[in-house]
C-alpha positions in Angstrom: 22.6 31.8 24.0 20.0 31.2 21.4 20.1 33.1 18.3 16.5 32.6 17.0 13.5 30.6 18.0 10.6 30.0 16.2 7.4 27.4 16.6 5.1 25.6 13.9 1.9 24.1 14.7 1.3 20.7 13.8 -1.7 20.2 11.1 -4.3 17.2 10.8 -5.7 16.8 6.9 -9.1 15.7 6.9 -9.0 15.0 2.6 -6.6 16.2 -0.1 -6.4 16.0 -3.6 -2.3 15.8 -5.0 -1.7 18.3 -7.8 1.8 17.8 -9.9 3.5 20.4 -11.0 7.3 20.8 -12.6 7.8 24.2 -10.6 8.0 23.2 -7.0 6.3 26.4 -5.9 3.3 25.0 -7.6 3.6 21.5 -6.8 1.4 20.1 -3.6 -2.4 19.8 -3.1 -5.7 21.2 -1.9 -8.0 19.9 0.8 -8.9 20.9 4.1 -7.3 20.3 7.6 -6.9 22.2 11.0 -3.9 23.3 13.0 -2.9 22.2 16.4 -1.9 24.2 19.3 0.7 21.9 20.0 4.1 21.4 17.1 7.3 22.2 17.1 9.0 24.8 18.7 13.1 25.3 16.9 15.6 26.8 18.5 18.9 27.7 16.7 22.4 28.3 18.8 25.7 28.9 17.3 28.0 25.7 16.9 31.1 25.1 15.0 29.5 22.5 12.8 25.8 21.3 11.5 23.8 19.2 14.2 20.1 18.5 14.9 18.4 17.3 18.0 14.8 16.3 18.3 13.3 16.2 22.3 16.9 16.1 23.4 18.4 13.4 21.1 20.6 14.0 17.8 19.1 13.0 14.7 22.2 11.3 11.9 19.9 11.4 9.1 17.0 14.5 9.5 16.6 14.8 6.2 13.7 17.4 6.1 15.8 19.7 8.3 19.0 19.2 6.2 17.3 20.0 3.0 16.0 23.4 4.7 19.4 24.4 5.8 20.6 23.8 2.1 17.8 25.5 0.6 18.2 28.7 3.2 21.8 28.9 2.2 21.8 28.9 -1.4 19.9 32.0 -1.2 21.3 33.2 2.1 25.3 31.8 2.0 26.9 32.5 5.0 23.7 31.2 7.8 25.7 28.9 10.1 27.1 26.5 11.2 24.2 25.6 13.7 22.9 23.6 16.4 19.2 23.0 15.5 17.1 22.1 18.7 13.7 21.0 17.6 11.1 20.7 20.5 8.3 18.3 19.3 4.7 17.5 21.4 3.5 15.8 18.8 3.5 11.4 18.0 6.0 11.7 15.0 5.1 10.1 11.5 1.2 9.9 12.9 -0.7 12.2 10.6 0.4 15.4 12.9 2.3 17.6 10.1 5.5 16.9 12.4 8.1 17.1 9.6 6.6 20.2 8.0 6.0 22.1 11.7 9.8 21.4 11.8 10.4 22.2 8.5 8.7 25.9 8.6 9.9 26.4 12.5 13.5 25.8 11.2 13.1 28.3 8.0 11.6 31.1 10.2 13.9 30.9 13.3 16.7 30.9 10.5 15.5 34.1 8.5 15.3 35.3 11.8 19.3 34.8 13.3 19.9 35.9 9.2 18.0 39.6 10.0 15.4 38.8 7.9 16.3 38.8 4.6 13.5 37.1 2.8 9.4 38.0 4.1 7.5 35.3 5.8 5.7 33.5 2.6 9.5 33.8 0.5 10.7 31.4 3.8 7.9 29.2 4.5 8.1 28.2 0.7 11.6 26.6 1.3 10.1 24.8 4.2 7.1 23.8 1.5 10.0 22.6 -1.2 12.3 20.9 1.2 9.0 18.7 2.3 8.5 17.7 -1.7 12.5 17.0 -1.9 11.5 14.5 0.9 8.7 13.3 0.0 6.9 13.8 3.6 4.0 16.3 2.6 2.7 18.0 0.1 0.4 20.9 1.4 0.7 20.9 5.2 3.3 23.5 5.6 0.7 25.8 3.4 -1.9 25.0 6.1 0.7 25.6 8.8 1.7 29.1 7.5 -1.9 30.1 7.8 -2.7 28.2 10.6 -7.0 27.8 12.1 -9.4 25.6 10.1 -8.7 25.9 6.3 -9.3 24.9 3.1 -6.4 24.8 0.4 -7.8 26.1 -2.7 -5.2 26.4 -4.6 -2.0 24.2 -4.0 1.8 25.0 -4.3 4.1 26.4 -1.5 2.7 29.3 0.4 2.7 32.5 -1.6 1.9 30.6 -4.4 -1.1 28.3 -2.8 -3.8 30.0 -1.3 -5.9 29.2 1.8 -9.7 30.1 3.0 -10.1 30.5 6.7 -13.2 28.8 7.8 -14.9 30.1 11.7 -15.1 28.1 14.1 -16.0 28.1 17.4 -13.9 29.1 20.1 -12.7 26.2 22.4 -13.1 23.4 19.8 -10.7 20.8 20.6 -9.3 17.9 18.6 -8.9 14.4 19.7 -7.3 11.3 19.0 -7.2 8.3 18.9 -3.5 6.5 17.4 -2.2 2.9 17.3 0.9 4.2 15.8 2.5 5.7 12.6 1.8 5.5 8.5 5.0 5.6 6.0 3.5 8.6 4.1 6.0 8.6 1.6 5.4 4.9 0.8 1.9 5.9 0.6 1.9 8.9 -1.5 4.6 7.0 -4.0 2.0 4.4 -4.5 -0.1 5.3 -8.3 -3.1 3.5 -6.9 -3.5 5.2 -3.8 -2.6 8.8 -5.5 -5.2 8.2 -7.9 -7.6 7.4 -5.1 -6.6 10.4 -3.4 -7.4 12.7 -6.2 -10.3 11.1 -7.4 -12.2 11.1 -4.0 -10.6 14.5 -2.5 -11.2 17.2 -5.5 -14.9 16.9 -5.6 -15.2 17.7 -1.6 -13.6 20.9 -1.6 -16.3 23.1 -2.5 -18.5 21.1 -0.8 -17.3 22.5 2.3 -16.7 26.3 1.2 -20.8 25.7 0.1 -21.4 24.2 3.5 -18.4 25.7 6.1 -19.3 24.3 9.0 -17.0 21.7 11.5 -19.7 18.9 11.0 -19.4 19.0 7.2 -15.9 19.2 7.5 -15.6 15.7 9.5 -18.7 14.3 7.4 -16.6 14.5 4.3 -13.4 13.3 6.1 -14.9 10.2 7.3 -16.1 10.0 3.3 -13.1 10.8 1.5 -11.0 8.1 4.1 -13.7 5.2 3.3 -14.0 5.9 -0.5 -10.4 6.3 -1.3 -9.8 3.1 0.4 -7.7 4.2 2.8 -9.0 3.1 6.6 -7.9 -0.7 7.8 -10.5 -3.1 9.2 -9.3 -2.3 12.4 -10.5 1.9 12.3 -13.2 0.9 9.9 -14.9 -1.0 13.1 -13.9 1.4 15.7 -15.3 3.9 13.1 -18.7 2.7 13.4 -18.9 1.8 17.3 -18.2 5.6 17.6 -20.4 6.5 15.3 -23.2 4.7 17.0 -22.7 6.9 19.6 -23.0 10.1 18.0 -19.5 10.9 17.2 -18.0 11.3 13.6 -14.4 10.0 13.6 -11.8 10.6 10.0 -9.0 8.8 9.6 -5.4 10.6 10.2 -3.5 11.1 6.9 -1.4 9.5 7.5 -1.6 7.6 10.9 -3.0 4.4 12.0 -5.8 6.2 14.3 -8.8 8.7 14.3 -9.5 11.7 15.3 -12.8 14.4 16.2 -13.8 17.8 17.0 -15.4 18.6 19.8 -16.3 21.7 22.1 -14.9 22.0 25.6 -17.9 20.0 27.2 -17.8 17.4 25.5 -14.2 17.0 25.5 -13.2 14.9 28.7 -16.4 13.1 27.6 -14.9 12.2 24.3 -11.8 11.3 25.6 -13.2 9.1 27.6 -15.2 7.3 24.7 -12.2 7.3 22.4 -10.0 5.5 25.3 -12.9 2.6 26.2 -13.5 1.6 23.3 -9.5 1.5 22.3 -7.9 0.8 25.4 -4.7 0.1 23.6 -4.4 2.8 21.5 -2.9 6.3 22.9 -5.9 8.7 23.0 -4.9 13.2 23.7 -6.5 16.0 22.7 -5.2 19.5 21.2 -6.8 22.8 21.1 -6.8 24.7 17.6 -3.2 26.8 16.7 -5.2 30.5 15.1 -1.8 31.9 13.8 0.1 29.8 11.9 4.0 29.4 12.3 5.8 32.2 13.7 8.4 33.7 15.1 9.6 34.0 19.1 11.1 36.4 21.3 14.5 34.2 22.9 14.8 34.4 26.3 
């Protein structure tokens, strides 16, 4: 019988700029990004000891998970022991948000089972703080609190950062195009590529608040990627073939692969672009998540 269930989308960052900060609840960055319909739905069951399953298999190490189950119970002491089941539908390590979905999904479902003892921005932010302990993200659990098309103007954890919702159209779709995974925290310990990051990322955020529209939003993407350095020979040509075509294709941060928005009659279309002219890369789609991580009725 479960005790609490909750789901995260995943999140896709089109450009970010890092902010340090001492304070955790302060630490993380600004930029702008999307969320996915599909993430990470966390179920928790009682157990007589600690475990964590992803899609069916235990996990030895998942830090990210562990680190919110310590950070839950220093405030909330007796949560547990529990059998975590995280349900993922996203490529892992790929640019998807994946560890922060599972973060935030495990820090809601476990207020939940705990009757709620802290409000929804007071949990997300352990999710927020265990990603920093890790070193996997820095403001994608913000964007996945909020969930839709945003822009993180202000960065820390959420309650602390703040978010603008951009419109946007309803059936827009993302798709993608991914050769395989990125060792984010490899990439964000680098100085070089941190300084690139900032340098290139802070000047395009209100750029797109001036200009909030889904085709500025990917036009500065596809900048940011290119002037920070960050897109291989490899995307950098495929970049270009698609954009011969009429398509505007940012790098994942952080994934080896692309990605686009389209509306729905263009979508299969895309696809089919994306898939020709990479036939060995693994190309899907995802419609846009509106609301952010939340809680679900257990069945």
């Amino acid at each position: 019988m479960e005790s609490a269930r909750a789901f995260s989308p995943g999140h896709v960052t089109g450009f970010f700029s890092i902010h340090p900060h001492d304070d955790p609840l302060h630490h993380g960055s600004t930029g702008a990004g999307f969320s996915l319909a599909e993430g990470t739905l966390t179920s928790l069951r009682p157990s007589t000891e600690d475990s964590i399953l992803m899609n069916g298999t235990p996990l030895a190490g998942a830090p990210v998970s562990r680190a919110v189950l310590r950070l839950f119970r220093q405030i909330v002491p007796n949560s547990g022991p529990w059998s975590v089941l995280h349900q993922c539908s996203l490529p892992i390590g790929c640019g998807f948000g994946t560890s922060g979905a599972g973060a935030l999904s495990l820090v809601l479902a476990l207020n939940e089972a705990a009757g709620s003892p802290l409000d929804h921005l007071e949990a997300a932010s352990l999710a927020h703080r265990a990603e920093l302990e890790i070193g996997t993200g820095l403001g994608t659990v913000l964007g996945e609190t909020f969930g839709g098309f945003e822009v993180r103007t202000k960065a820390g954890a959420p309650g602390t950062g703040t978010v603008v919702n951009l419109p946007y159209p309803e059936g827009l779709k993302a798709v993608f195009l991914l050769f395989g995974p990125l060792a984010t925290p490899r990439l964000l310990g680098n100085p070089e590529v941190r300084h690139a990051i900032s340098r290139e990322g802070e000047s395009l955020r209100q750029q797109l608040l001036d200009k909030p529209e889904v085709t500025e939003f990917l036009r500065l993407s596809f900048a940011f990627g290119r002037q920070a350095g960050l897109v291989s020979s490899r995307l950098a040509v495929l970049q270009d073939q698609l954009a011969e075509q009429g398509w505007i294709a940012p790098m994942l941060m952080f994934g080896d692969g692309l990605f686009t928005l389209v509306d729905s009659p263009n979508f299969d279309r895309v696809l089919d672009v994306f898939q020709r002219l990479a036939p060995d890369a693994r190309v899907f789609g995802s419609a846009l998540d509106r609301q952010g991580g939340r809680t679900l009725v257990c069945h």
